[in-house]
Each structure stands twice: as structure tokens, then as C-alpha cells.
VEXKE-174040 format. One record per residue (C-alpha): residue in three letters; x, y, z. Coordinates in steps of 0.001 Angstrom, whole numbers. Layout:
<pts>
PT;aa;x;y;z
PT;ALA;X;Y;Z
...
</pts>
This chain:
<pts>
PT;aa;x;y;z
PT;UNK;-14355;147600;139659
PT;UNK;-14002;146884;136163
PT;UNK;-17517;145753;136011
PT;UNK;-18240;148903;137590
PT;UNK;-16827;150783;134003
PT;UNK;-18317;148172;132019
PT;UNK;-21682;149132;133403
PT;UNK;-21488;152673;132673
PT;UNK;-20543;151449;128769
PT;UNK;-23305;148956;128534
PT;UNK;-25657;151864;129780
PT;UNK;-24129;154277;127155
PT;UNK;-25262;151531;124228
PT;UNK;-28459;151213;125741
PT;UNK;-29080;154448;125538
PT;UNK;-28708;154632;121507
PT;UNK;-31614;151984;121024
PT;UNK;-33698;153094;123671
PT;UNK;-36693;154893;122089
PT;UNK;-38179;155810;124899
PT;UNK;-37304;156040;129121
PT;UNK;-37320;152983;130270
PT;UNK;-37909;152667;134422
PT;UNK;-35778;150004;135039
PT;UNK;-32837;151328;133505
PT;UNK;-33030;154843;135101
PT;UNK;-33234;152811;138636
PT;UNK;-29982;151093;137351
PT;UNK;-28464;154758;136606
PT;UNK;-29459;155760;139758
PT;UNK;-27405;153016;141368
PT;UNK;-24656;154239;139215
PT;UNK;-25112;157458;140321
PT;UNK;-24714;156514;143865
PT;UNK;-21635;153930;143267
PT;UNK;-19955;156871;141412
PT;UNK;-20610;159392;144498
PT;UNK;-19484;156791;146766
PT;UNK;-16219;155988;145067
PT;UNK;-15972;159740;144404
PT;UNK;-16256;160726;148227
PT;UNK;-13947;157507;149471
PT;UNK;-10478;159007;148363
PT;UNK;-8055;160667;151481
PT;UNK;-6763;163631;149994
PT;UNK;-3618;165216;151798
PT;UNK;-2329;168871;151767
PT;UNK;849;170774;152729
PT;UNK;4097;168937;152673
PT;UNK;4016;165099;151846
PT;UNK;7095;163270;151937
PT;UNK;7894;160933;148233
PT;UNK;9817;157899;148538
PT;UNK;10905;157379;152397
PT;UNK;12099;161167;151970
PT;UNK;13822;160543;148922
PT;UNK;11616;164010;148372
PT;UNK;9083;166271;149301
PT;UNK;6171;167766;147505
PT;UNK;4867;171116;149019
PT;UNK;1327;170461;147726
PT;UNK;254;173812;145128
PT;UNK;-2614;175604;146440
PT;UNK;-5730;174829;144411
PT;UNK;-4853;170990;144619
PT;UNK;-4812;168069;146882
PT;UNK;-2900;164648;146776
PT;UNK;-4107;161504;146552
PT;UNK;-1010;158781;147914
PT;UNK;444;155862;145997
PT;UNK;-2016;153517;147275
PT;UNK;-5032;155078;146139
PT;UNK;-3717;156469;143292
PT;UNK;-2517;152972;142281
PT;UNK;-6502;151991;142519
PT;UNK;-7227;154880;140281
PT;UNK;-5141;153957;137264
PT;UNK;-5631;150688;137442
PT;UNK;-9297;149575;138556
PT;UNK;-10837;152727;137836
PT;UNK;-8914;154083;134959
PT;UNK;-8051;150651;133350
PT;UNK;-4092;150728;133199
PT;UNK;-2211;148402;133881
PT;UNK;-697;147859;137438
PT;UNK;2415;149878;137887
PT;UNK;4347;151922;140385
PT;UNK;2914;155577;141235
PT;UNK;4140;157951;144497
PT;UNK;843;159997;144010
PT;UNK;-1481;162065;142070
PT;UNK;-2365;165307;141894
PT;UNK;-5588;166459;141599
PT;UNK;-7238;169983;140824
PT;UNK;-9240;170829;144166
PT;UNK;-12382;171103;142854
PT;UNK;-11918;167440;140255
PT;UNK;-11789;163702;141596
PT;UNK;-10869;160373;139420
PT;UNK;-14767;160119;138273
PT;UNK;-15539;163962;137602
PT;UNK;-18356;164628;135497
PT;UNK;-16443;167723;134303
PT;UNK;-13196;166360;134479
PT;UNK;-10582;168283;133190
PT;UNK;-6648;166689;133786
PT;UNK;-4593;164871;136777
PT;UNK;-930;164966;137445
PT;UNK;757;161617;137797
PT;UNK;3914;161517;139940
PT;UNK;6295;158596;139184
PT;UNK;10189;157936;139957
PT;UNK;12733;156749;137377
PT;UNK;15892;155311;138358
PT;UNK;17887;155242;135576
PT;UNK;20717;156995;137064
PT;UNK;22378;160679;136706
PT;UNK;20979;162549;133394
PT;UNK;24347;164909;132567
PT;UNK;22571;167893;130890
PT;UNK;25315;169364;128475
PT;UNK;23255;168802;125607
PT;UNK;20998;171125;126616
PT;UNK;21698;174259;124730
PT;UNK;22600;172303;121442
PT;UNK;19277;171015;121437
PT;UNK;17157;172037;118110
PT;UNK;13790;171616;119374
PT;UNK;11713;171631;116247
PT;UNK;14303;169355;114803
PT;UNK;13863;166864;117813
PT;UNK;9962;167547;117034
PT;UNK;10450;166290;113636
PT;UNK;12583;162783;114520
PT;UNK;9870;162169;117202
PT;UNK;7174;162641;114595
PT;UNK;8531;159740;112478
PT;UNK;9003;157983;115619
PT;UNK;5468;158013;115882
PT;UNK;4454;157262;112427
PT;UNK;6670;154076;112632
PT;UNK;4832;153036;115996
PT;UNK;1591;153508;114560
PT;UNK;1774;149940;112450
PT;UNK;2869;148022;115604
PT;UNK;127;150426;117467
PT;UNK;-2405;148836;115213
PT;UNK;-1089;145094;114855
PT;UNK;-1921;145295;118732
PT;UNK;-5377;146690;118469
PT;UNK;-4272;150003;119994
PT;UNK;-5403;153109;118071
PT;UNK;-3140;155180;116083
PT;UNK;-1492;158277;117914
PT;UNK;-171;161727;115746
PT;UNK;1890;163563;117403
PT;UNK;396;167017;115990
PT;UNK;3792;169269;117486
PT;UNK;4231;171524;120918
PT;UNK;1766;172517;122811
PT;UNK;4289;173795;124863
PT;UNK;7740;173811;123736
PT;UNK;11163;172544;126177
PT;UNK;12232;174558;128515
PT;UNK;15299;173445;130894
PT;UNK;16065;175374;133999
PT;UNK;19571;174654;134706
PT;UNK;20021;176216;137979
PT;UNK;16599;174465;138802
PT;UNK;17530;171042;137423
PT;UNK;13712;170985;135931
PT;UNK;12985;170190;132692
PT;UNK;9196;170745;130899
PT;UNK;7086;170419;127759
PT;UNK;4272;169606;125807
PT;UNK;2749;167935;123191
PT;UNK;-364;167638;121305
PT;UNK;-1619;164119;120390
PT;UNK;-4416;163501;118101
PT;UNK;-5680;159742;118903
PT;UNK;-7671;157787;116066
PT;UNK;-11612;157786;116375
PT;UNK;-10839;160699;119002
PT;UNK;-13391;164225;118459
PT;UNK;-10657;166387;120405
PT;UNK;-6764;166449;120615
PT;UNK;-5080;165141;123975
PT;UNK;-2517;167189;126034
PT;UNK;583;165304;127601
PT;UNK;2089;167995;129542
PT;UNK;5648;166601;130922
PT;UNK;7465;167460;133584
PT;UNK;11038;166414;134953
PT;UNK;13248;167062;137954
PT;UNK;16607;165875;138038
PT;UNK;18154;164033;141099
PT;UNK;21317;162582;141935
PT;UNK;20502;158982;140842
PT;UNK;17228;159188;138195
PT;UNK;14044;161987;138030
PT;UNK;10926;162541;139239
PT;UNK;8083;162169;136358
PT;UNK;5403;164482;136507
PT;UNK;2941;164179;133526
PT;UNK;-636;165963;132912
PT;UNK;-3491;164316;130574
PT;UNK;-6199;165641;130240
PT;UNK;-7733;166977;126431
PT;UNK;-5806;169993;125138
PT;UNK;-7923;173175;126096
PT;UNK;-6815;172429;129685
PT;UNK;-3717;173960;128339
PT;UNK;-4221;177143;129681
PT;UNK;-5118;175872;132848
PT;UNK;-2400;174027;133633
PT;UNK;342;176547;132027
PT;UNK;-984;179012;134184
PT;UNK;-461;177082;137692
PT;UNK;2843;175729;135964
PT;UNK;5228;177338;137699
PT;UNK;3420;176344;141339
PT;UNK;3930;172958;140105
PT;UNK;7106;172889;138976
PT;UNK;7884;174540;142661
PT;UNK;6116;171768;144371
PT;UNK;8497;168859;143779
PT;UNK;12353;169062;145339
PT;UNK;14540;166313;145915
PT;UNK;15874;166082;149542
PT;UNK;19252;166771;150476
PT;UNK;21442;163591;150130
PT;UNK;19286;162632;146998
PT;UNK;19402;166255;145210
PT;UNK;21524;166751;141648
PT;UNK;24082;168331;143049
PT;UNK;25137;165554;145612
PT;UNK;26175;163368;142471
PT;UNK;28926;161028;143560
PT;UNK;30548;159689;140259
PT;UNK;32505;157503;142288
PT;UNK;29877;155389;143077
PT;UNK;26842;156594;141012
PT;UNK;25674;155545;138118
PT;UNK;25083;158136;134811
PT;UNK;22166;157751;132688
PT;UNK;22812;156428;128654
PT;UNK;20985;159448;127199
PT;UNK;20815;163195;128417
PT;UNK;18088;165963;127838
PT;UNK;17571;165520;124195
PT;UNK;16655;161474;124742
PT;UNK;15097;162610;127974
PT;UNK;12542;164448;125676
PT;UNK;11984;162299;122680
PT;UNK;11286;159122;125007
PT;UNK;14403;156738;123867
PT;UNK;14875;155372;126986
PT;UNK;11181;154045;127082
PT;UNK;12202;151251;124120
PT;UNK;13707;149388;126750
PT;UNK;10263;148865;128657
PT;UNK;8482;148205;124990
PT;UNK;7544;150348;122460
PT;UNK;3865;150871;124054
PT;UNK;5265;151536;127028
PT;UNK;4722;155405;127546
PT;UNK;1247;154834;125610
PT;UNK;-626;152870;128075
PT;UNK;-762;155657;130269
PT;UNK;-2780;157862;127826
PT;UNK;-5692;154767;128062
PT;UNK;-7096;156857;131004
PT;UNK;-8129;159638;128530
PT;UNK;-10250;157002;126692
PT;UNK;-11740;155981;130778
PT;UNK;-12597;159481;131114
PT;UNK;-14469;159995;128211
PT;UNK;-16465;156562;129353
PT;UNK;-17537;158571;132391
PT;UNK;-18264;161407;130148
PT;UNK;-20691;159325;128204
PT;UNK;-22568;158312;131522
PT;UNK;-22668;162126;132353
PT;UNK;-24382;162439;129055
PT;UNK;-26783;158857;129530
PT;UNK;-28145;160805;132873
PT;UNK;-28897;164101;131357
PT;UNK;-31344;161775;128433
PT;UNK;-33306;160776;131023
PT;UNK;-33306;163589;133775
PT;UNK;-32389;166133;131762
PT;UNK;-29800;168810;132779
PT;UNK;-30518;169416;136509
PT;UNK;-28083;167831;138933
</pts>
């Protein structure tokens, strides 16, 4: 399948030095076209209630999505999107957008963490723009190492949604806009976290930033979707026998707890931006040469 991307990029060149429609490589575009559909229209998408870990926890799907399981959405980052291989419970998908969308605006990626119970006192002490400002020179201290790996540098331009913790709720969200190098528009990373008895659920949006909006409008259906299940829930916390995270809300936030996976950890997710763009170039290959019917 990663031929199948590196297709669509070799078309994209081709495209720049090709002075004139060329028949051959519209029949190859075609064949794209087709691969693309049939990839698109291959995915199982599930609705209502789907159960998350063995019924570790539920997610009610939102109406105006669908849910594509681990499995699949596994194939998606990886072979389609180019990430590399790594645990996901699902994906959720607006109803009308699938992993190779033409128009495609943002997913939701659903992961688990078990890093133990997060104790939330440090909640209300947090100073959010002074957290914004200690993450910002996180960022700019990455960006050498970033580089010295051939990754492109990431700014972390501020909020585009600030923290908000719901206490009673035990869910935890915010935003921020990145600007990547060599990128025309900024990218949203819209996070959310619920809080169970032994780690959280990860739910993060990508997509570019005007799907803010969007998704801050159908934020609190999301946020809604996602409960742990009795047994597994925050308030069944047994610190007898269960184990309490090394870092509460404030580390929760600024990402601390991802230097022990690497520092490019939390970064290779964001490579899925750069895949969509890919397709977006494709979108705009086919329109040179049929113009802008479908």
C-alpha cells in the first residue's frame, strides 16, 4: 500500500513537467481513481454502542459519525497514512469523510494509556498560559533534535482551544495550534482525555485548523461518547492495589510523560496530516486533466 501513496506522489511531480495531457498518464490516474474508490468503499463502519477494550468501555457512537475498529483503523495509520505500527481501539470518522477523502477535513483517533491513576488536585492551580509558555520552549528545544532526524520543525503557535477539566466528568480537553515547516496552513491537535481507574482514554483530532469550528461545535457529543465501564471507571480507584500515575493534569497537558516513549513520540502521529495533503495533491493532478467535474 505504500506503493499505492508513492504513486499518487510520483503522479503529482509528473504533473509539474507535463506540458501538455499526456494519455497514458490519465489512464494511470484513472486506475488511481478506481484503487482510491475501492479502498475508500472497503472500510466496515459501525454505529450505536461499540464496546473498547473487552468492555474496559463503551463508546455511544455521536450522531453524524461512524467507527471504524482497531483493525482497520490500524491499516489506516499505518499503510495508508504512513505511521508507524502502533496500538489503536478505533477511529472516528465524520459521516460524510473516509481515510482517502478528497475533501478531507479531520479524524478522531481513540487510544488507551495505562499509566495508572492521574490524581487531579492540580487542577485548579493550573496557570494555563503559563503552562503554554514552558511547552513553547519545549518545543523550540525539540525542534534541533526534530531536524537532526530529518523531521520538520513544529511551532507551537498557542490555544486553539484552551483546558478545560470537568471534575465531576473526569474529562479533560484542549487545543493547540501547530504551524509545521514548509506547511501553507496551521494544523489543529484537538485533545481529549477521560480518566479511568488505572490510565485514560486518548482521544485526539488532526485535521488543519479551520476544522476548528467544526469539531468545537460537535465537542460536547464527543466528549459524551466515551465512558469507562463500571469496575474500570475513576471512581472505583483501589489504592490498595492500584497504581497512581507520576504526573497529574498539568503534565497530562504539556506531554511529560511522552519523554519516556522518545521525544518524537507524540509527533509521529501528526505525519498523517502530511498523507492527507498527498491525497490532496492527487485531487488537484485529476482536476489538470479533467478539469473540475467529478
Amino acid at each position: 500500500m505504500r506503493k499505492f501513496i508513492t504513486l499518487i506522489i510520483l503522479l503529482a511531480a509528473a504533473s509539474l513537467t507535463c506540458a501538455q495531457e499526456d494519455t497514458a498518464l490519465t489512464e494511470e490516474i484513472v486506475d488511481v481513481q478506481a484503487i482510491m474508490d475501492s479502498i475508500n468503499g472497503s472500510f466496515d463502519y459501525q454505529y450505536g454502542t461499540v464496546e473498547l477494550m473487552d468492555g474496559v468501555a463503551n463508546i455511544n457512537v455521536p450522531e453524524g459519525y461512524k467507527f471504524l475498529n482497531s483493525e482497520q483503523s490500524s491499516y489506516v495509520l499505518s499503510d495508508l497514512w504512513g505511521n508507524p505500527p502502533s496500538e489503536c481501539l478505533g477511529m472516528l470518522f465524520p459521516e460524510e469523510i473516509s481515510p482517502l477523502s478528497e475533501d478531507f477535513t479531520y479524524a478522531v483517533e481513540i487510544t488507551y494509556s495505562d499509566d495508572g491513576y492521574i490524581e487531579d488536585d492540580d487542577a485548579e492551580d493550573i496557570n494555563y498560559d503559563d503552562l503554554l509558555e514552558e511547552m513553547q520552549s519545549d518545543a523550540k528545544e525539540e525542534n534541533s533534535l526534530r531536524k537532526e532526524e530529518g523531521y520538520p520543525t513544529i511551532e507551537l503557535l498557542g490555544w486553539a482551544s484552551p483546558p478545560y477539566y470537568d471534575k465531576a466528568n473526569k474529562k479533560l480537553h484542549w487545543a493547540k495550534e501547530l504551524h509545521f515547516e514548509g506547511s501553507d496552513v496551521n494544523t489543529l491537535n484537538y485533545n481529549i482525555r477521560i480518566l479511568g481507574r488505572k490510565g485514560y482514554l486518548n482521544m485526539n483530532a488532526i485535521g488543519d485548523i479551520s476544522v476548528l469550528p467544526v469539531f468545537k461545535n460537535d465537542i460536547d457529543e464527543i466528549l459524551a461518547s466515551v465512558e469507562f465501564n463500571e469496575g474500570h471507571k475513576y471512581s472505583n480507584f483501589d489504592p490498595d492495589i492500584d497504581e497512581v500515575a507520576a504526573y497529574g493534569i498539568g503534565g497530562l497537558i504539556a506531554g511529560k510523560v511522552l519523554a519516556k516513549a522518545g521525544v518524537f513520540a507524540a509527533l509521529l502521529k501528526f505525519w498523517k496530516v502530511i498523507a492527507v495533503a498527498v491525497v490532496g495533491a492527487f485531487a488537484a493532478l485529476r482536476k489538470r486533466f479533467f478539469g473540475g467535474g467529478e
